[in-house]
N, C-alpha and C positions, 0 to 999 in steps of 0.2 A: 932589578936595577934601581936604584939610587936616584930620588927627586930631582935630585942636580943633575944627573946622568940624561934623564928625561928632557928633563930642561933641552939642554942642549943638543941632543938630536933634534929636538921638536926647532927649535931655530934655526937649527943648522938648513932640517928644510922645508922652512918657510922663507929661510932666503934667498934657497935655492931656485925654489918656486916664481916667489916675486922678482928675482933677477930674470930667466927665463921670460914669464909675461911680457917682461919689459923690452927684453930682445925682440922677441917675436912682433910684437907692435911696432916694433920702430922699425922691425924689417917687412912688415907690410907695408908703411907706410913710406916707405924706399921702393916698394913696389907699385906703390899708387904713383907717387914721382914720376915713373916712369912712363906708366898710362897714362900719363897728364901731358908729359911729352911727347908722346906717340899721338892723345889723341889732338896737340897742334900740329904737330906735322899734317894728320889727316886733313883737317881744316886747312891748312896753308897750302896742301896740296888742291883742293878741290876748288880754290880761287884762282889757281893759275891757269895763263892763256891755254886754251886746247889745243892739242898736238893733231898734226896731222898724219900721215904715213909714215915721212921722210924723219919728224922730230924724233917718233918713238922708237923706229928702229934703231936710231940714232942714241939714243937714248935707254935703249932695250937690257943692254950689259950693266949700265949704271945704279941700278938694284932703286933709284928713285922714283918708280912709274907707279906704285901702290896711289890708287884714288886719285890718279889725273882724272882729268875728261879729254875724253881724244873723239876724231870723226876720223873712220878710219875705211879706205875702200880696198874693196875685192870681191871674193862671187863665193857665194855657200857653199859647202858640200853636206847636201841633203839626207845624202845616203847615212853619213855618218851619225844625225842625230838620234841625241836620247834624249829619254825624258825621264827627271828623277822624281820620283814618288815620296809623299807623304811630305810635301814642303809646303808651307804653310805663308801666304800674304794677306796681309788686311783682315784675318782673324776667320779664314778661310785656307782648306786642303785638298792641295793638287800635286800637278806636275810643273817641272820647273824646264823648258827646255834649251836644252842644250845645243849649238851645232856650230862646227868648228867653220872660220872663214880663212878662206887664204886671200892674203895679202896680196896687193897688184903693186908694181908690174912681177917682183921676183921676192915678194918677202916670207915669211915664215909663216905657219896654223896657228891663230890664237882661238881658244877656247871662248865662244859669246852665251853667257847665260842671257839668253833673250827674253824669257818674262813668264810669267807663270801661266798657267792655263787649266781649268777645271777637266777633272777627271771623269771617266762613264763608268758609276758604280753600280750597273747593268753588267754590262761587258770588258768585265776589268782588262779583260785585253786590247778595247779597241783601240788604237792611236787616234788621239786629237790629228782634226785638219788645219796643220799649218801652215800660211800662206810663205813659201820659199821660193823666191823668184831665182833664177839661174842666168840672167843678166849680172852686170856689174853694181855690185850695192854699193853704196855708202849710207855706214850708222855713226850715231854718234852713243857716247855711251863712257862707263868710270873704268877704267881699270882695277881690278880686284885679285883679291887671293883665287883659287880654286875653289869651286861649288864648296860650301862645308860640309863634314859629314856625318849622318847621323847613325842611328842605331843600324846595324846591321841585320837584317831578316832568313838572309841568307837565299838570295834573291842570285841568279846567273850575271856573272859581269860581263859577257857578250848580253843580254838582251837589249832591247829596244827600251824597255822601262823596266829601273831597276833604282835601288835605293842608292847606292854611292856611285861615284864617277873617280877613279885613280887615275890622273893626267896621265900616269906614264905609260902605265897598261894600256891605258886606252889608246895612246898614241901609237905605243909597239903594235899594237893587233891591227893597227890600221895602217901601216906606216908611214905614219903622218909626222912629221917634224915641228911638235907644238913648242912655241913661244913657252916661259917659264911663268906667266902671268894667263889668268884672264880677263874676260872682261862682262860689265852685266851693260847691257844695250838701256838706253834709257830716252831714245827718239818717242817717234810719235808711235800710235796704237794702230795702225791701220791694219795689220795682220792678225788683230783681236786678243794679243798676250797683253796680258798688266802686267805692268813693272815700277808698281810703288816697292821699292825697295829699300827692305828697314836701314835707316843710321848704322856703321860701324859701329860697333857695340865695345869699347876697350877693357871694360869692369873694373874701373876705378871707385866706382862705390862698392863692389862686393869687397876688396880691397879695405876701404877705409871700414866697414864692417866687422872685418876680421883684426884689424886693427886696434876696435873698440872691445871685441874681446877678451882679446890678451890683456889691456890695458885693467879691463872690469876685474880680470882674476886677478892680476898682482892687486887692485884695491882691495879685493875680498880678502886676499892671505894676508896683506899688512893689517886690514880691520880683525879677522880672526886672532891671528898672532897677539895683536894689541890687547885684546878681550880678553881672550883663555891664557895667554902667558903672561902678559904683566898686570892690567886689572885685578881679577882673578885672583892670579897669585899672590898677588900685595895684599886682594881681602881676607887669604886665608894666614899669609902671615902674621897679619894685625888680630885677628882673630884666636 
C-alpha cells in the first residue's frame, strides 16, 4: 500500500476514534445530568413534612414516596423476619434486619429494614434477640428502594438468614400483600439495632470519571495523529 494509502486510513481512524471519545463523554456526562437531578429530588424529598399513614397510602400509587420520612403505625409480624447477611454499617459486618409491618387500621405490608445488628460468629446460626413488641407501634423512618442486593452465595431463600430478600418471592411464600416500596426505620435505639444509614449513593462522580476518560483518549489520538501524521511526516518530507 502506497504512503498516501496509509495516510489516509491512518486518519480516517483517528477520527473515528477521537469522534467516538467525544460521544461517549458527552454521554456520560448527560448521565451525570441526570444523577444531579435525581440526587435533588432526593434532597427535596427528605425536607418535606412527614407523612403519616393516611398521606402515604394516599400517596402510595403516586411513584413520588422514594426518601420521604413518614411515622407510620401498625404491629409487626415477627414470624416473618429475616436477617440479611454480610451487610456492612459504620465499617462494621452483620445482619441487617428485616420485618414486614402491617399498616393500621386496614392498610397494606411494607417492608422496614430496622437496623443492623452484629452477628454470632460462634454459632453462625444463632438468631440475634430482637426486641418486637406485638402491641401497636409506631416508627418513624425514610422510605427506600428494597434491601439492595449483593453477591449471591447461594444461601436458601426460605431461611431466616440469608444473603438477598426478593420482595416478591418473599411476599408470595408468605402471602403477604407488600407495599411496592420500603422503608429503613430511623427512630430511636431502644431495641439495640443501629441505624446509621449511609447517604443515597447516585454515582455522579463515577460518571463524571468515565467522562474524563473518553475526553483524555480523544486528547491522546488528536496529540498522536498531530505527532506521527503531520509533524513527522512534514520532517520526513523536508528531509
Amino acid at each position: 500500500m502506497s504512503a498516501r494509502g496509509r495516510f489516509w486510513i491512518a486518519s480516517c481512524f483517528s477520527l473515528l476514534l477521537f469522534v467516538l471519545g467525544l460521544a461517549l463523554g458527552q454521554w456520560q456526562l448527560g448521565r451525570a445530568a441526570q444523577k444531579l437531578a435525581l440526587r435533588d429530588a432526593i434532597a427535596a424529598n427528605q425536607v418535606k413534612p412527614q407523612l403519616g399513614n393516611e398521606e402515604f397510602l394516599a400517596m402510595l400509587s403516586a411513584g413520588e414516596l422514594l426518601y420521604r420520612r413518614v411515622r407510620l403505625t401498625g404491629r409487626w409480624l415477627p414470624d416473618a423476619t429475616v436477617f440479611l447477611d454480610n451487610r456492612s454499617m459504620s465499617g462494621r459486618v452483620g445482619l441487617v434486619v428485616v420485618t414486614p409491618l402491617k399498616l393500621e387500621p386496614a392498610g397494606p405490608v411494607i417492608l422496614v429494614q430496622r437496623g443492623w445488628v452484629a452477628r454470632n460468629f460462634v454459632d453462625r446460626q444463632a438468631l440475634p434477640n430482637v426486641a418486637t413488641p406485638s402491641t401497636l407501634v409506631q416508627i418513624e423512618g425514610m422510605v427506600s428502594p428494597p434491601p439492595s442486593r449483593h453477591f449471591d452465595l447461594g444461601g436458601k431463600d426460605d431461611a431466616r438468614i440469608r444473603q438477598n430478600l426478593d420482595p416478591k418471592t418473599y411476599g408470595d411464600a408468605l402471602g403477604l400483600s407488600l407495599a411496592p416500596v420500603s422503608m429503613q426505620e430511623t427512630g430511636n435505639e431502644r431495641d439495640g439495632l443501629s441505624r446509621n444509614w449511609p447517604q443515597p449513593n447516585t454515582g455522579v462522580d463515577t460518571h463524571y470519571g468515565y467522562a474524563f476518560q473518553w475526553f483524555t483518549l480523544s486528547g491522546l489520538v488528536a496529540l498522536y495523529y498531530l505527532w506521527f501524521q503531520i509533524v513527522k511526516r512534514s520532517r520526513r518530507t523536508q528531509a
